[in-house]
C-alpha positions as CSV (number, residue, x, y, z in Angstrom):
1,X,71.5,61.3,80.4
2,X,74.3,62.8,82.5
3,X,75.7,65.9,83.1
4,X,78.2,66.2,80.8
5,X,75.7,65.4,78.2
6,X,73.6,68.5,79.3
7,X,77.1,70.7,80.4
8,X,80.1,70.8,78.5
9,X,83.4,72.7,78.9
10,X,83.0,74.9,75.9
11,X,79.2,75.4,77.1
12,X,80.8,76.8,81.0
13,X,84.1,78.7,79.3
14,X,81.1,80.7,77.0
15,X,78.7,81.1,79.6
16,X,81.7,82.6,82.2
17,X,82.8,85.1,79.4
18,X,79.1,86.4,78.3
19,X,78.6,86.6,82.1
20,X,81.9,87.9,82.9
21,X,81.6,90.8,80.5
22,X,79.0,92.6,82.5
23,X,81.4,92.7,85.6
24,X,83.7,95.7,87.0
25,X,86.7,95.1,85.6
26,X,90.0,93.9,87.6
27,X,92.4,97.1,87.5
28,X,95.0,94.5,88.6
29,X,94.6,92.7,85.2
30,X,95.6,96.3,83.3
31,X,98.8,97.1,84.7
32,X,99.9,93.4,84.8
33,X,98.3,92.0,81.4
34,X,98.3,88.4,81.3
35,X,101.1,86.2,79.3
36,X,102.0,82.3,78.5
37,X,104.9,80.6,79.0
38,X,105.9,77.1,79.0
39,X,107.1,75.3,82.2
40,X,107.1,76.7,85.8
41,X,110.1,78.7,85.8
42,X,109.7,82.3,86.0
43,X,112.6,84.9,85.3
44,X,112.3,88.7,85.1
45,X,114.8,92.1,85.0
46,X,114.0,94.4,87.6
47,X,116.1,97.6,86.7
48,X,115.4,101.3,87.2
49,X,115.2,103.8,84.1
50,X,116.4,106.5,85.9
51,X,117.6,109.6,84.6
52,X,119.9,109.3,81.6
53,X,123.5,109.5,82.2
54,X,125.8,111.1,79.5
55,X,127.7,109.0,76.9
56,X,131.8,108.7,77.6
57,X,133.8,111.0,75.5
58,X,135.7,108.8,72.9
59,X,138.8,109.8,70.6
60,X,138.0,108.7,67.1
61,X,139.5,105.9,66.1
62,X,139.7,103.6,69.5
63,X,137.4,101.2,71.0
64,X,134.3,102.1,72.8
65,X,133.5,102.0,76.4
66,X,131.1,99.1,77.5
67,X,128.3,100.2,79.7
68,X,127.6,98.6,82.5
69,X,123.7,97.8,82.6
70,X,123.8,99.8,86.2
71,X,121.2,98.2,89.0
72,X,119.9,95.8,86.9
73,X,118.8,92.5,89.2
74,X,117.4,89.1,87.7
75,X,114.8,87.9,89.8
76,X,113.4,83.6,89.1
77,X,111.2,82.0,90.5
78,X,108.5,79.1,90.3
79,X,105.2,79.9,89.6
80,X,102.6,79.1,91.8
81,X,99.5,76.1,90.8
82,X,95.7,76.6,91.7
83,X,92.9,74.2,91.4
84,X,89.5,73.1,92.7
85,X,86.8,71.1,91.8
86,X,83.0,70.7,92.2
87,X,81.0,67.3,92.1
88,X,77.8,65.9,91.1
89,X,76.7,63.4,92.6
90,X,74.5,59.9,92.0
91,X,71.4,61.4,93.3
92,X,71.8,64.8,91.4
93,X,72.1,62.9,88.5
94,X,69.1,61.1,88.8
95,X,67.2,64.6,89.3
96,X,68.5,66.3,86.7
97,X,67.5,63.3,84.5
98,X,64.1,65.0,84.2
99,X,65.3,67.7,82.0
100,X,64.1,65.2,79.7
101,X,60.8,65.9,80.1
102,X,59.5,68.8,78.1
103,X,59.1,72.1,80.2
104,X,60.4,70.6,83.8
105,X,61.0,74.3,84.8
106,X,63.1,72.1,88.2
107,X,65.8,70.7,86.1
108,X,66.4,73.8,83.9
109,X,67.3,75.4,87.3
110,X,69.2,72.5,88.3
111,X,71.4,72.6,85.3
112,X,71.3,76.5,85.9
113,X,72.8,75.8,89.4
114,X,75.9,73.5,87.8
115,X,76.9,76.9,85.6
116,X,76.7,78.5,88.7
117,X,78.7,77.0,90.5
118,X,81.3,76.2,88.1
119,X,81.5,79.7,87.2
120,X,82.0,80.9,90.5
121,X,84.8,78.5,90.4
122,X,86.6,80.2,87.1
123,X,85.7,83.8,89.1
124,X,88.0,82.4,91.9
125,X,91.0,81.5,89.7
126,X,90.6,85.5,88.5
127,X,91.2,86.7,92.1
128,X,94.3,84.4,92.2
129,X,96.5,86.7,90.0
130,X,94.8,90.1,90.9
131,X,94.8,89.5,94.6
132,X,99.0,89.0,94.1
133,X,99.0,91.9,92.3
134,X,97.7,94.1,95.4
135,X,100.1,92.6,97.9
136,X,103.0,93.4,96.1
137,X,101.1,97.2,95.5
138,X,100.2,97.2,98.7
139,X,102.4,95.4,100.8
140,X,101.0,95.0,104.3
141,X,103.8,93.7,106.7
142,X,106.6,96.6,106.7
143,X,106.3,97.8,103.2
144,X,108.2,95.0,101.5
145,X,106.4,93.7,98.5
146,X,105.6,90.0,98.5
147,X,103.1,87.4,97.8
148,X,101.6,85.0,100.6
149,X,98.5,82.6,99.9
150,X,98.4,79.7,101.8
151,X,95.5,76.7,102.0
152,X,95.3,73.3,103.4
153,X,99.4,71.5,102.9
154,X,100.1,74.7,99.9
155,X,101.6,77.7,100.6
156,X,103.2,80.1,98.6
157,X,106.0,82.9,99.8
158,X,107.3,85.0,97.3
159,X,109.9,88.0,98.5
160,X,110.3,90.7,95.7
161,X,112.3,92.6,98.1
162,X,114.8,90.7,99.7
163,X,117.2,93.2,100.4
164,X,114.9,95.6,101.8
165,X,115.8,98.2,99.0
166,X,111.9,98.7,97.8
167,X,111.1,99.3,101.3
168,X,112.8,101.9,102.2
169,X,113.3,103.9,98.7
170,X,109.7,103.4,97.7
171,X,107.4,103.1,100.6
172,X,106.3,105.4,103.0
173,X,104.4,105.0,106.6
174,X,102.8,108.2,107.6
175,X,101.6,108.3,111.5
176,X,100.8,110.4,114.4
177,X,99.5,114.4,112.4
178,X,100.5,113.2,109.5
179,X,98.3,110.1,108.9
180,X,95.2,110.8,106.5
181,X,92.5,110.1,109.3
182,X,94.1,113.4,111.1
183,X,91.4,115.1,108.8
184,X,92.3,118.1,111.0
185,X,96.3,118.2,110.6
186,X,97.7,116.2,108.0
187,X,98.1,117.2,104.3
188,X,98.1,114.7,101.7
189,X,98.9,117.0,98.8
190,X,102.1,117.9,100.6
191,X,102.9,114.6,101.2
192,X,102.2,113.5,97.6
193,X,104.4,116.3,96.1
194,X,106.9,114.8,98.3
195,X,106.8,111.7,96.7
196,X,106.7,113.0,92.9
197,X,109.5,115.2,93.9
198,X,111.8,112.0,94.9
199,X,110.1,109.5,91.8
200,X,111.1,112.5,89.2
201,X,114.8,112.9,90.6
202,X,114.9,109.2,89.7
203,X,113.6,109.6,86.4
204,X,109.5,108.3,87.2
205,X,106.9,110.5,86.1
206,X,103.7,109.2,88.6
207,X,100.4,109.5,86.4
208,X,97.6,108.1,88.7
209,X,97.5,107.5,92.6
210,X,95.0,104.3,93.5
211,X,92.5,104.6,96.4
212,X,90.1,103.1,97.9
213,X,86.8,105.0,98.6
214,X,87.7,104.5,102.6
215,X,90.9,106.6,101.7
216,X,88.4,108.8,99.7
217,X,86.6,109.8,102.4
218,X,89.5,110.6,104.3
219,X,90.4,112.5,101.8
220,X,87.1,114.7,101.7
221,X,87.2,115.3,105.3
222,X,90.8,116.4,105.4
223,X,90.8,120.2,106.4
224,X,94.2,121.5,104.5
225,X,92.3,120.4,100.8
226,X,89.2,121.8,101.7
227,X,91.3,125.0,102.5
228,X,93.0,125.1,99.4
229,X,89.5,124.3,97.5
230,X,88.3,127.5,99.2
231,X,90.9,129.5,98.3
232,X,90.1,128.4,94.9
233,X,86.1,129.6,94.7
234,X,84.7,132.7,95.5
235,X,81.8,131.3,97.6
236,X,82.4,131.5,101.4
237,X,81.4,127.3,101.6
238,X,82.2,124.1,99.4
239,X,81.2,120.7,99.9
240,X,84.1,118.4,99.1
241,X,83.0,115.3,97.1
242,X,84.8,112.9,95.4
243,X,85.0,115.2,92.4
244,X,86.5,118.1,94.0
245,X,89.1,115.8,95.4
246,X,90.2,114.6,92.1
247,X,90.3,117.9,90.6
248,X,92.3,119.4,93.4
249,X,95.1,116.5,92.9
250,X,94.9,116.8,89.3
251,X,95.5,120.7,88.9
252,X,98.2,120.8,91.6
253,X,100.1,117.7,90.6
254,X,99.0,116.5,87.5
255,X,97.9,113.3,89.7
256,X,94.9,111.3,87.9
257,X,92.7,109.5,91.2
258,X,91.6,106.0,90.5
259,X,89.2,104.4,93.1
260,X,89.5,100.5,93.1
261,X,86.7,99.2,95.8
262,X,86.8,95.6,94.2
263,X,86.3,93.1,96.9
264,X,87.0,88.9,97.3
265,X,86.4,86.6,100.0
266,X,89.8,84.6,101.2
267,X,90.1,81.2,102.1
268,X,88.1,81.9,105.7
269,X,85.1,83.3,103.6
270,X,86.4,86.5,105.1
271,X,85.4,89.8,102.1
272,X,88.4,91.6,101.9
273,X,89.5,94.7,99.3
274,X,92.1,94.4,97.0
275,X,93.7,97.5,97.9
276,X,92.8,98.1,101.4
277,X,92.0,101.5,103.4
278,X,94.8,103.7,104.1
279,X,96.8,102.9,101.2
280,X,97.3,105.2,98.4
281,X,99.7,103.6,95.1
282,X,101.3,105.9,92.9
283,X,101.7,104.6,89.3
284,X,103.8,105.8,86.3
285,X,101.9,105.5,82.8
286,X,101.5,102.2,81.2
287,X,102.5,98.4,82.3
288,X,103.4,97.6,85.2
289,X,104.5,94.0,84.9
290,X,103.1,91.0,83.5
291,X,100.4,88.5,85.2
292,X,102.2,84.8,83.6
293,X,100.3,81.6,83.1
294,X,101.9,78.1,82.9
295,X,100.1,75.2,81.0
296,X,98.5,73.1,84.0
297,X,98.2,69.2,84.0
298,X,94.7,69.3,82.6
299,X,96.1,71.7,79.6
300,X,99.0,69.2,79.1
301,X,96.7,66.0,79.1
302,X,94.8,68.1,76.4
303,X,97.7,68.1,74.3
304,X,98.1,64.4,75.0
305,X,94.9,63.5,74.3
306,X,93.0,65.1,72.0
307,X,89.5,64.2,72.9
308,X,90.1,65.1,76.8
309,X,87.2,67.4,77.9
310,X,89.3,70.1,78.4
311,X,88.7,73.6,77.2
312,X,91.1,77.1,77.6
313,X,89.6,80.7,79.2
314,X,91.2,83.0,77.2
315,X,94.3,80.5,76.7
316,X,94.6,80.6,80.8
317,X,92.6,78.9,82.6
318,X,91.7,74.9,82.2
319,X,88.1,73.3,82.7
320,X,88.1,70.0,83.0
321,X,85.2,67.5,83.3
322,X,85.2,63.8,84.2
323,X,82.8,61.1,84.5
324,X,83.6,58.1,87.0
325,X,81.7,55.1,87.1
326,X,81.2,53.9,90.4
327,X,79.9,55.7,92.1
328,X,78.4,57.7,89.1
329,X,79.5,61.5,89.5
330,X,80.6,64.1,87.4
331,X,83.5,65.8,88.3
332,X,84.3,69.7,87.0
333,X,88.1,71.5,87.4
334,X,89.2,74.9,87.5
335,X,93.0,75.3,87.7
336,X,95.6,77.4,86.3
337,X,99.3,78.2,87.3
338,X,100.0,82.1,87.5
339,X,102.6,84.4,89.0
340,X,103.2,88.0,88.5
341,X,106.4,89.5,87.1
342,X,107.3,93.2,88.2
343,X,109.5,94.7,85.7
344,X,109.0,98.4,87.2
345,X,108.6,97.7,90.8
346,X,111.1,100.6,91.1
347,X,109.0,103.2,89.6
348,X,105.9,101.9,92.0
349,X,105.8,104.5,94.8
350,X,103.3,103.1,98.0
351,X,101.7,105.7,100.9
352,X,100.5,103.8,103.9
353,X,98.4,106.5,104.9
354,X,96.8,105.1,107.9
């Protein structure tokens, strides 16, 4: 008996999604829902909606004007390919051999083990597209947003920005008073009206602003919301919780919070947030983009060959599983090939707030 006989494909793609439905949810995923396409190639319109500009006044009888489609840029690319594998060795397979016998509580939890890890495998190709998602959110080297994830001889640079423009129109870096961990001088309501003030004269409506609860608790210490809190009860004393927080933002600028605290660890087994502390995204209703899968090699030799042990998460991610003969192992696959389109980078406003 080997593995493959005891662990299947279909068995680890079911497990993964019965298992992965108990988890928090990736807020990444939302705003960019996931797509196919075939091939590597990625092309996308970034334009601006902006506010409407008046049709031409036209004599009846004569041609119309042509608009010009005003700021719209075409943006292509290559999407980027992830794998990684986990093996099973001679001498595992001889142990797990004794699932054979009838109540061998060892081998169940040997077997147990191989859905583990496997599984934690498919978890890792989710952080792939949702950890892009946050760099471009939250762009971390002078407010361009861009996508850098580099392992072993592969690395991947993608510049949405290249001229700068999101950068300066769409990102702001507050320091000195006016940094969010000057709980005593700074006053993030202002600045936040600030930024709905400049989003609406382009036409951008912000809905929610994305924190994380490091930014929170900034938030709850800050003096100047505490004030206006006060000014808003008719007790002499508040204590400002998360609640508070979210209430005063909503009733002064229509501004739904959302904390995001999901977490990863990186290719150094370092755990980092998604959306780190000090950053605060403001988001129009709806889509933001699209997260795009390509079909991998192990999808393609699925097409090619029927009977391949390969088997589809949620039509984007491939499992693969292999036997080799000498020396006996068994041999499982996770890969996928994802990048991120960003349709309304443009209506994506970013506070670095400490």
């Amino acid at each position: 008996m080997f593995v493959r006989d005891l662990v299947s494909p279909a068995k680890i793609a079911s497990v993964w999604t019965e298992s992965a439905s108990n988890k928090i949810a990736y807020l990444g995923k939302a705003l960019f829902p996931p797509k196919k396409k075939m091939g590597l190639d990625l092309s996308w319109i970034v334009g601006h909606k902006g506010v409407p500009v008046t049709l031409k006044a036209s004599a009846f009888d004569t041609v119309s004007t042509i608009r010009a489609r005003e700021g719209a840029i075409v943006k292509k690319t290559q999407m980027a390919y992830f794998k990684e594998s986990m093996v099973v060795k001679e001498e595992d397979e001889q142990e797990i051999m004794r699932v054979q016998e009838s109540g061998d509580k060892y081998a169940i939890s040997a077997v147990a083990n191989i859905y583990k890890d496997t599984n934690a495998l498919i978890d890792g190709a989710e952080v792939v597209p949702e950890r892009m998602i946050w760099q471009l959110l939250a762009p971390a080297s002078n407010g361009k947003p861009a996508i850098s994830i580099a392992y072993d001889n592969a690395t991947y640079e993608y510049d949405y920005d290249p001229n700068g423009e999101w950068a300066q129109n769409n990102y702001t870096a507050l320091t000195g008073t006016n940094a969010w961990d000057d709980t005593t001088n700074s006053n993030p309501i202002t600045d936040v009206e600030t930024i709905i003030s400049t989003a609406t004269d382009n036409g951008t409506i912000p809905k929610y602003m994305v924190i994380n609860s490091a930014t929170m608790g900034k938030l709850k210490e800050n003096k100047n919301l505490k004030s206006m809190v006060l000014a808003q009860n008719v007790t002499a004393s508040v204590i400002m919780n998360a609640t508070r927080v979210k209430e005063l933002f909503s009733s002064e600028l229509g501004i739904d919070i959302l904390v995001y605290d999901k977490a990863f660890k990186n290719e150094s087994e370092q755990t980092l947030k998604f959306l780190p502390a000090g950053y605060a995204v403001l988001l129009p209703e709806g889509d933001l983009g699209n997260a795009w899968y390509g079909v991998t090699p192990e999808e393609r030799l699925k097409t090619q060959k029927p009977d391949a042990d390969v088997e589809m998460i949620e039509d984007r991610i491939a499992v693969q599983m292999s036997v080799t003969t000498d020396p006996v192992q068994t041999k499982t696959l996770v890969s996928e090939i994802c990048l991120p389109s960003f349709e309304r980078m443009n209506e994506v406003y970013t506070i670095k707030a400490y």
